[in-house]
N, C-alpha and C positions, 0 to 999 in steps of 0.2 A: 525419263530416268531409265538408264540398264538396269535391267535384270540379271542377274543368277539364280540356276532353280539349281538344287539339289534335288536327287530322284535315288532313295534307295530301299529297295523292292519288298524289306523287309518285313514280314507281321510279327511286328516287338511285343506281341502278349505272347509269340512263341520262342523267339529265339532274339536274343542281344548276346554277341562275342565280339571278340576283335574288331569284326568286319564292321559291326554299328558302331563302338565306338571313335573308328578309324574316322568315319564319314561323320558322325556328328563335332569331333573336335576339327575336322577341317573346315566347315563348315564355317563352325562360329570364328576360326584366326580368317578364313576370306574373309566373313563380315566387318574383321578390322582393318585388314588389306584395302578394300574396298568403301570407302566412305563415300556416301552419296547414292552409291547401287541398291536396289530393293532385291533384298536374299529374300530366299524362300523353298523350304525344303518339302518333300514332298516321302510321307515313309505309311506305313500302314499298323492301327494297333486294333485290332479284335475287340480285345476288352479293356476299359479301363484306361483313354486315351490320355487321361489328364496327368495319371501317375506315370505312366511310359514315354509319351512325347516331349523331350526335351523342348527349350525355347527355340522360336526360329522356324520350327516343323509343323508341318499338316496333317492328322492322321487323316487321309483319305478313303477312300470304299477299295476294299480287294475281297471282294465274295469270293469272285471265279480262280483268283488263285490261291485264297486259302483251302480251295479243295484240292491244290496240285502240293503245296509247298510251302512252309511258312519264309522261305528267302526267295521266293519269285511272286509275291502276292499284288503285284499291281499290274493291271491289265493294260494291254494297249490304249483302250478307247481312253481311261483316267488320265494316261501321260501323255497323250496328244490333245485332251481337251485343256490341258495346263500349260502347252507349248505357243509360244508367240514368235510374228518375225523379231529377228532381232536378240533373242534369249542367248545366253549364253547355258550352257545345260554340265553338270557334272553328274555323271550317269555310273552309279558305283554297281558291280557287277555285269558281267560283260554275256553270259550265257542265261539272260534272263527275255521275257516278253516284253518288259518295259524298254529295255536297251535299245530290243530289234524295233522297237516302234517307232524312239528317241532318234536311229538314225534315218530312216524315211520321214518322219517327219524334218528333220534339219532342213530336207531337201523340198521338203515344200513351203517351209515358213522362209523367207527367205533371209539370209542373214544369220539365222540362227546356229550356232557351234556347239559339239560336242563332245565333251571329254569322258574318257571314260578310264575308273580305276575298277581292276578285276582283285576279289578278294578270296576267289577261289568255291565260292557256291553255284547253284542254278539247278536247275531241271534236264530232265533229259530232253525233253522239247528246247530248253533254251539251248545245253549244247548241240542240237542239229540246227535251230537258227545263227550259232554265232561262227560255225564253218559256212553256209551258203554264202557267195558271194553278194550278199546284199550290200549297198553304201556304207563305206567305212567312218568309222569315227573321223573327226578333224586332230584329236591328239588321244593316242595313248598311254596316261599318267601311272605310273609304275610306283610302288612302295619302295622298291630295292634293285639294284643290280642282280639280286638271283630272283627276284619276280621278273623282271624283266625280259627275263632270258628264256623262261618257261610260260612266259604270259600267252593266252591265247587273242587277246586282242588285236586286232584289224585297223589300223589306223594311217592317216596320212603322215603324222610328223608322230617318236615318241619320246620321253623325257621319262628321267626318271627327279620321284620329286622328294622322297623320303619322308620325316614325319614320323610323330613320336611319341611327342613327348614335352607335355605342359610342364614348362618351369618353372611357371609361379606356384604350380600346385605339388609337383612331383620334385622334391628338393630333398639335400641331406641335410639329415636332424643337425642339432648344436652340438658343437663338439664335447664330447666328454656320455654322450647316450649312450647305455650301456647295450648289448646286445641281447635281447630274451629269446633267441633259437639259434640253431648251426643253420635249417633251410625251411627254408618258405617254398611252397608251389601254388600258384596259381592258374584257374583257368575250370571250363564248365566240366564237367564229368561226365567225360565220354574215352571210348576204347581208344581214340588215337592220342589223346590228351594223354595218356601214359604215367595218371597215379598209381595203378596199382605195379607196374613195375618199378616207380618209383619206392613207395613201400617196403617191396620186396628185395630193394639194392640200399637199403635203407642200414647205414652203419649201427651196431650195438650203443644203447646210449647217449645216440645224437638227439637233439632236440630239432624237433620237426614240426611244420604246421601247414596245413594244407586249407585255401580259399575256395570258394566258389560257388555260382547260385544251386537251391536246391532242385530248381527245376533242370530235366534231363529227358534227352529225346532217346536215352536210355537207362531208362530206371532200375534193372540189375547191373549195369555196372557198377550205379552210385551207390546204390546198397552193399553190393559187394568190397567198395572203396572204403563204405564207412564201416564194416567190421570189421575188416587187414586193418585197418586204422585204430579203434577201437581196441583191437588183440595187443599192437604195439603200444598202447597209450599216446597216441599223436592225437590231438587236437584237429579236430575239422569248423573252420568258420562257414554259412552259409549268407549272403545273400549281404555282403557288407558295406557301408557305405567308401563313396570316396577316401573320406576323412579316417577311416579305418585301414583300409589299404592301406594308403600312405603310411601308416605309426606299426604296417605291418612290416612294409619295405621297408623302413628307417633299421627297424629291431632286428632285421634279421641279417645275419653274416652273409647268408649264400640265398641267391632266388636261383632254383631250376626248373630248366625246362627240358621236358621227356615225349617226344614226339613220336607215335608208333605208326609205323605207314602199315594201315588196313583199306586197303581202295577197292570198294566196291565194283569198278565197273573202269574198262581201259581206255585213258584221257583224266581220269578225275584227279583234283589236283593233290600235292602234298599236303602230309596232315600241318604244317606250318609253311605261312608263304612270308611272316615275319618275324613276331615274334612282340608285340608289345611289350606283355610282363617284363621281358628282358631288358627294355629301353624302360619301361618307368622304372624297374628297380635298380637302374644301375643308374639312375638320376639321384636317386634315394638314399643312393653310398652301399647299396647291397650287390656282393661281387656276383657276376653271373655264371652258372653253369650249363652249358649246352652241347650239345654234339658239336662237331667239329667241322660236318660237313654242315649242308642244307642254309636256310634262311638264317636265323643269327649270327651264324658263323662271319658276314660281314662287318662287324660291328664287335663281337666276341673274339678275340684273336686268345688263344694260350699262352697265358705268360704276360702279359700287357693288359687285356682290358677284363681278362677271368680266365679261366676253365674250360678246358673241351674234352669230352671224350669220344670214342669212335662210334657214330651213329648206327640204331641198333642193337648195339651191343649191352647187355646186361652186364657181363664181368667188368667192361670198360667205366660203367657207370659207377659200377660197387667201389670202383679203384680210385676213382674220381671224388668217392663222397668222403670214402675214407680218408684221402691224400689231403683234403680238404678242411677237416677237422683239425690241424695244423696250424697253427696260426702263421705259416713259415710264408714269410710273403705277402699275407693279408691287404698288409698297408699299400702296398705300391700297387696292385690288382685292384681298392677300391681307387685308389686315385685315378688309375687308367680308364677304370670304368665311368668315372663321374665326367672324365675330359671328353670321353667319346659321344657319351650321352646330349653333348650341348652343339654336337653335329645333326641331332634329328627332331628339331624342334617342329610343332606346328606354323610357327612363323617362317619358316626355310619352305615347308611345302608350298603353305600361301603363297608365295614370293613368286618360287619354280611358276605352278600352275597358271595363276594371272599372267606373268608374262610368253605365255607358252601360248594363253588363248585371248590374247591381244587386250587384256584390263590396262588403266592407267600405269603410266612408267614408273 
């Protein structure tokens, strides 16, 4: 029987964003792609694996890299004692230890393929392994045309596969749902995540509501987020389920996203490489707002599928929110946004990927 392994390096009692959920929804639409093949994912949870590890996953042992990293936590020796001839391997992050093992091992199991999608984390160890000229992946799987472009991955062949966005789950409400906010923001609370600028470009009046878990790899920011919040009277949800999301997107007119590039260190990547929230909410019938430039912007166009203003720009954004509380247009902007949204399904990526790394036709 083929294998798929999924390998994503993560310790989910520290950190789930984007990038886990990216890899565990593709995950399970290969499972459906794939009938017959033994999936099996491979990710790391510290504490409390039953509550954290989705179906389909293994939490496996990452002692030595939960002292480096909670997004590089599986060590070589884990992901080569899990590799077989034959495997086909989807290797999420590319400047990790697990990746650099994933592709010498390829070359000693023989048969074995690997792909690899980069989500924009690692270690500084892993970005000096993922420049050496070690064996390249067999395919470089892309989120986007602008990850694509800035991707640091090494690969024989690269594709871009997109992905998104579950439409049995992420759908617009019945018609006639009223609206209970102008915007909705989503996402962990941290400085590049851009609530507190949000807040502060925050129109007189609008109704606002901001998601996101309580835990934070920066706890004065979220403190800081939840008193601007607080002062304004906006609403903060912590830690909500799917089923709440969803009835969050449905109700709100506008989802935005505030992306503040703070980079540590030269090479690191943008604070957005896609853009989920944007794709579930605009599945949801909630029109999007984003910068104009960068990672949504494909998918986001001004005037057709939402809203853009000039990246970085705090005036641009105030003008934006404000322009917005208008209902001038509304209708056609959700419309645009619901038809684009059925461009980045999970089932599209499934599809790209399999046949990019030789699955059934």
């Amino acid at each position: 029987m083929p294998r798929l392994l999924s390998v994503l390096p993560s310790d989910l009692a520290r950190t789930r964003g984007g990038a886990e959920r990216y890899a565990f929804e593709l995950h399970a639409a290969l499972a459906e792609a794939l009938p017959g093949w033994d999936l099996q994912g491979l990710v790391v949870a510290s504490e409390e694996p039953g509550r954290h590890v989705p179906a389909g996953w293994s939490a496996v042992d990452g002692r030595a890299g939960r002292r480096r990293s909670s997004g590089d936590a599986i060590g070589a020796r884990c992901v080569l004692g899990h590799l077989r001839a034959g495997d086909v391997v989807v290797a999420h992050q590319w400047r990790t230890r697990a990746t650099t093992a994933l592709r010498f091992g390829a070359r000693l199991r023989r048969g074995a393929r690997v792909a690899v999608i980069d989500h924009g984390a690692g270690t500084r160890v892993g970005y000096l392994l993922g420049w050496i000229p070690f064996p390249q992946a067999d395919v470089g799987a892309h989120q986007s045309e602008f990850e694509a472009a800035i991707s640091p991955i090494r690969a024989r062949r690269h594709i871009v596969i997109r992905g998104g966005v579950d439409q049995r789950r992420f759908r617009a409400p019945a018609d006639g749902t009223a609206a209970a906010r102008d915007f909705l923001m989503v996402g962990r609370f941290l400085p590049y995540k851009g609530q507190l600028r949000f807040l502060e470009c925050l129109p007189h009046g609008a109704r606002a509501l901001l998601i996101g878990p309580r835990d934070s790899d920066d706890p004065e920011y979220r403190d800081a987020v939840v008193a601007k919040a607080a002062e304004l009277g906006v609403p903060i949800r912590f830690d909500v389920s799917d089923e709440e999301l969803i009835e969050a997107y449905q109700t709100s007119r506008h989802t935005v996203q505030v992306p503040v590039d703070i980079r540590r260190y030269e090479g690191a990547a943008p604070p957005e490489l896609l853009g989920l929230t944007m794709l579930e909410a605009m599945a949801c019938g909630s029109v999007p707002i984003c910068p104009a430039t960068g990672a949504s912007a494909e998918f986001v166009r001004d005037g057709h599928t939402g809203r853009t203003y000039e990246a970085g720009s705090a005036d641009g954004l105030s003008r934006v929110l404000l322009a917005a509380l208008d209902d001038d247009g509304h209708g056609a902007l959700r419309t645009g946004a619901l038809a684009e949204a059925r461009r980045w399904t999970w089932a599209h990526a499934a599809r790209e990927l399999v046949s990019a790394v030789g699955g059934p036709g």
